[in-house]
N, C-alpha and C positions, 0 to 999 in steps of 0.2 A: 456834600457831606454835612451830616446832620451838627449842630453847633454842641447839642450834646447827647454824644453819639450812646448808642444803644448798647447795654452791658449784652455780653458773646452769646445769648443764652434767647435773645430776641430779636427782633431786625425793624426797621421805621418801614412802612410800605406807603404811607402817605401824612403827608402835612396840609392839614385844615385849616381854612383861610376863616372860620368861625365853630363856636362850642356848636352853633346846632349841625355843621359838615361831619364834627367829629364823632357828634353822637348817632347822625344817621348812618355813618359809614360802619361805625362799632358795630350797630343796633344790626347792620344786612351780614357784615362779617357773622358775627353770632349767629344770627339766625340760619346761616348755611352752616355749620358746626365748625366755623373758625375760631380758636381764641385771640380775643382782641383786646389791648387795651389802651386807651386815652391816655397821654402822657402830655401836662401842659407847657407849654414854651411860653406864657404869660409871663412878665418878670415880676414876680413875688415884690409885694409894695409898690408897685406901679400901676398894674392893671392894667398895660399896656403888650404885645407882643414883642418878641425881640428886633429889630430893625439891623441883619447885618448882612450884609449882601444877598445871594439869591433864597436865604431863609427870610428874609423883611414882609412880614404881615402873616406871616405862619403863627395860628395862635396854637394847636396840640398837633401832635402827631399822632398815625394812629402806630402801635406796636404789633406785634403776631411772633409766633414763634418759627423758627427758620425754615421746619418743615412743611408752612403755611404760606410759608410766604409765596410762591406761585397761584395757587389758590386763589389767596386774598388780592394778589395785583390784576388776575383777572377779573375775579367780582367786583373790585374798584370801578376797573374800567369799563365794565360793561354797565354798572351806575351811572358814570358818570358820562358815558355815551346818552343814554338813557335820556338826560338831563338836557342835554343840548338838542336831543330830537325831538322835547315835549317844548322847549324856548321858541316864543314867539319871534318872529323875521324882525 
């Protein structure tokens, strides 16, 4: 569960371990006619992520709206498949 959970009207589909995860993942959501949007979990004055349980090192999430959210968790993960079949051994 997200630490601060998403008002009724949007859903988290993913949490970005960096600004540039977040912005590429926005940037494919979009680009396939999802709407997405970055939402940071930095702690304001700190500049640091939030550290509390299995959200620790989660810097933004990404958001979409409810009727997206299938869509967007597969183009995630077909990203992020993606990413591991281009990683060197």
């Amino acid at each position: 569960m997200p630490i601060w959970p998403a008002p009724g009207d949007v859903v988290v589909v993913h949490g970005a371990a960096s600004e540039f995860e977040a912005i590429a993942i926005r940037d494919l959501l979009e680009a396939a006619g999802v709407h997405a949007m970055i939402r940071s979990r930095v702690v304001p004055g700190y500049g640091v992520p939030t550290m509390a349980g299995d959200q620790a090192g989660i810097v933004a999430e990404i958001i979409v709206r409810p009727e997206e959210k299938n869509e967007a968790c597969a183009l995630i993960a077909g990203y992020l498949a993606s990413l591991e079949e281009d990683a060197p051994p």
